[in-house]
C-alpha positions as CSV (number, residue, x, y, z in Angstrom):
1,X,76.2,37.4,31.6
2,X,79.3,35.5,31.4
3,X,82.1,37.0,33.7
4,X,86.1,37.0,31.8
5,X,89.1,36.1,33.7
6,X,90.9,39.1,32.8
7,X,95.0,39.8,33.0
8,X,93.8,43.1,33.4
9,X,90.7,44.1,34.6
10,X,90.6,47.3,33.3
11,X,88.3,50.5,35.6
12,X,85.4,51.3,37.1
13,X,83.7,53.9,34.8
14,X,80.6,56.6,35.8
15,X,77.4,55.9,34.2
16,X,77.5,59.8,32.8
17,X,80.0,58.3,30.5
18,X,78.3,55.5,29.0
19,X,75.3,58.1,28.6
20,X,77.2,60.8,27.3
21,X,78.3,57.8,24.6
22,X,74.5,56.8,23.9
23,X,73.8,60.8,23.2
24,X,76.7,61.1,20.9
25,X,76.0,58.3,18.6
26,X,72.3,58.2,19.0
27,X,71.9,54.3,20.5
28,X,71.0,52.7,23.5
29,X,73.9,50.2,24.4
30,X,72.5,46.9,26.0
31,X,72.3,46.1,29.1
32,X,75.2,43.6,29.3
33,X,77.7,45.6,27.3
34,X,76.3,48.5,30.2
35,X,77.0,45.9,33.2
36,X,80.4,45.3,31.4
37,X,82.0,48.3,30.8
38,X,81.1,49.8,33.9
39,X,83.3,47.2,36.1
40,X,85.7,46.4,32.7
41,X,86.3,49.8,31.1
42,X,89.8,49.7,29.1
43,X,89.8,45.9,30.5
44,X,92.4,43.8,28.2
45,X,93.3,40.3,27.7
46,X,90.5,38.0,29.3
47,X,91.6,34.1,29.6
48,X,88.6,33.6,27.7
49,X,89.8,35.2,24.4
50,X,89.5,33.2,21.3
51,X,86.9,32.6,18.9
52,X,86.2,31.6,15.3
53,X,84.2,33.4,12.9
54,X,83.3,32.7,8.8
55,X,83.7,35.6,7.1
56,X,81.8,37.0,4.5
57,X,83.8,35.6,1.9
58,X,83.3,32.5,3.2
59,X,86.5,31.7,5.4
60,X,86.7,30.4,8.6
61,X,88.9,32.2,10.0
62,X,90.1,32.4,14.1
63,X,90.7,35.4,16.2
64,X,91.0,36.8,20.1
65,X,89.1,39.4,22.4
66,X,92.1,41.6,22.9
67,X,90.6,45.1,24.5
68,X,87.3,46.7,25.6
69,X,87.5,49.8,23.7
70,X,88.0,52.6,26.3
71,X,84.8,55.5,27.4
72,X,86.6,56.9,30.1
73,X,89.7,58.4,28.1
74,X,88.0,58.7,25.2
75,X,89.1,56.0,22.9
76,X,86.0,55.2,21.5
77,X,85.7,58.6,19.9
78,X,89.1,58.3,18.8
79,X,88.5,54.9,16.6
80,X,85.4,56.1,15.3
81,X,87.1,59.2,14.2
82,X,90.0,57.2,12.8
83,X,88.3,54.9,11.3
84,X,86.2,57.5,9.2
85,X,84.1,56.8,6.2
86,X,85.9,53.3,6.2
87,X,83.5,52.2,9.4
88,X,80.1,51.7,8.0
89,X,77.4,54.2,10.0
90,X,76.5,52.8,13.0
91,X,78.2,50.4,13.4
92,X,80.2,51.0,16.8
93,X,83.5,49.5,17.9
94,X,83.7,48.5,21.2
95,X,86.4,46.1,21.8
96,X,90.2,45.6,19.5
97,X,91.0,41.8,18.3
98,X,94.6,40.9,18.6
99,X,95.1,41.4,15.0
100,X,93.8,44.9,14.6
101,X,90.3,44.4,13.7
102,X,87.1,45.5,16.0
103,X,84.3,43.2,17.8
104,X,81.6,46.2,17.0
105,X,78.2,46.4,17.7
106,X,75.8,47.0,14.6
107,X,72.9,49.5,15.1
108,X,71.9,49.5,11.1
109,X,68.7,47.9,12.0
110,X,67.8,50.4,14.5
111,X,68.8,52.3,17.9
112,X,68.2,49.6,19.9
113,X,69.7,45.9,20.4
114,X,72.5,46.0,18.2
115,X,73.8,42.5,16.6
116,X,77.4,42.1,17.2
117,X,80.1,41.9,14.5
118,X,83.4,41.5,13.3
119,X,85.2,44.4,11.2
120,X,88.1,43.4,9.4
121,X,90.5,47.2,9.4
122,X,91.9,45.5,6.0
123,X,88.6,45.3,4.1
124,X,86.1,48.2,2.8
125,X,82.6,48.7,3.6
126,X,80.3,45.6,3.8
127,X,83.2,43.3,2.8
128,X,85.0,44.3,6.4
129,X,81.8,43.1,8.7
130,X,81.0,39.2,9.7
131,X,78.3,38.4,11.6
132,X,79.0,37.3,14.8
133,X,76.0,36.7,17.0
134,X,72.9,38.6,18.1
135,X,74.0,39.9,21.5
136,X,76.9,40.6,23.3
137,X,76.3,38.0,26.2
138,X,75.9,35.4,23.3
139,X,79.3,36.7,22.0
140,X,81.2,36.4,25.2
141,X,79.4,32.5,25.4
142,X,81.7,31.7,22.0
143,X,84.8,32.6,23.6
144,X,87.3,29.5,24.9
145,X,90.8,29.9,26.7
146,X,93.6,28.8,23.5
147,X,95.2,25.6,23.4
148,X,97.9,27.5,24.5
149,X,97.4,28.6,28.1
């Protein structure tokens, strides 16, 4: 798996939180996202942060890898709760874009080895979630450091 350059590299999480996580939304998160959070938990702004996406209306459209989305205080519940009927079921934010929207992994197919996905906050149901790619290691391959930096 691809390792991030990150401003800040978040913590070190317990693996009793990333099961207590699994229970709760009935999933087993893959190995790499496992790997990652443990080391990266809350970790924000990686070099490596932008990407480009097509939407589902057809756009290209770019964005950025802001935030993993955070076990160890909770934050994951949080969104999910927040989010409400808005967030499809199952799908499962794990990490915040710079503009608001969620890099989410997408378990509709089954418990187990979850596509990744974009989910636009300003859209409803199937209209807020682009494919991204079919793992989160392939995910964190698309990423480039902007022009920018």
């Amino acid at each position: 798996m691809r390792q991030l350059d990150w401003l800040d590299p978040g913590h070190e999480i317990d693996a009793s939180l990333i099961d207590e996580a699994q229970q709760a939304f009935g999933v087993e998160f893959p190995r790499d996202y496992i790997d990652l959070v443990r080391q990266h938990d809350d970790a924000s702004n990686p070099r490596e942060s932008s990407f480009a996406l097509v939407t589902n209306q057809g756009r290209r459209i770019g964005s950025n890898f802001g935030a993993l989305i955070s076990l160890r205080n909770g934050e994951i519940y949080t969104t999910i709760r927040d989010l409400g009927e808005q967030l499809p079921g199952r799908v499962i934010p794990f990490a915040l874009t710079g503009h608001g929207d969620y890099i989410c992994f997408d378990y509709r197919r089954g418990r187990a080895n979850p596509a990744v996905v974009y989910y636009s906050h300003e859209a409803r149901t199937e209209e807020a979630i682009s494919p991204l790619t079919t793992s989160l290691s392939a995910f964190l391959d698309l990423l480039y450091v902007p022009a920018d930096l």
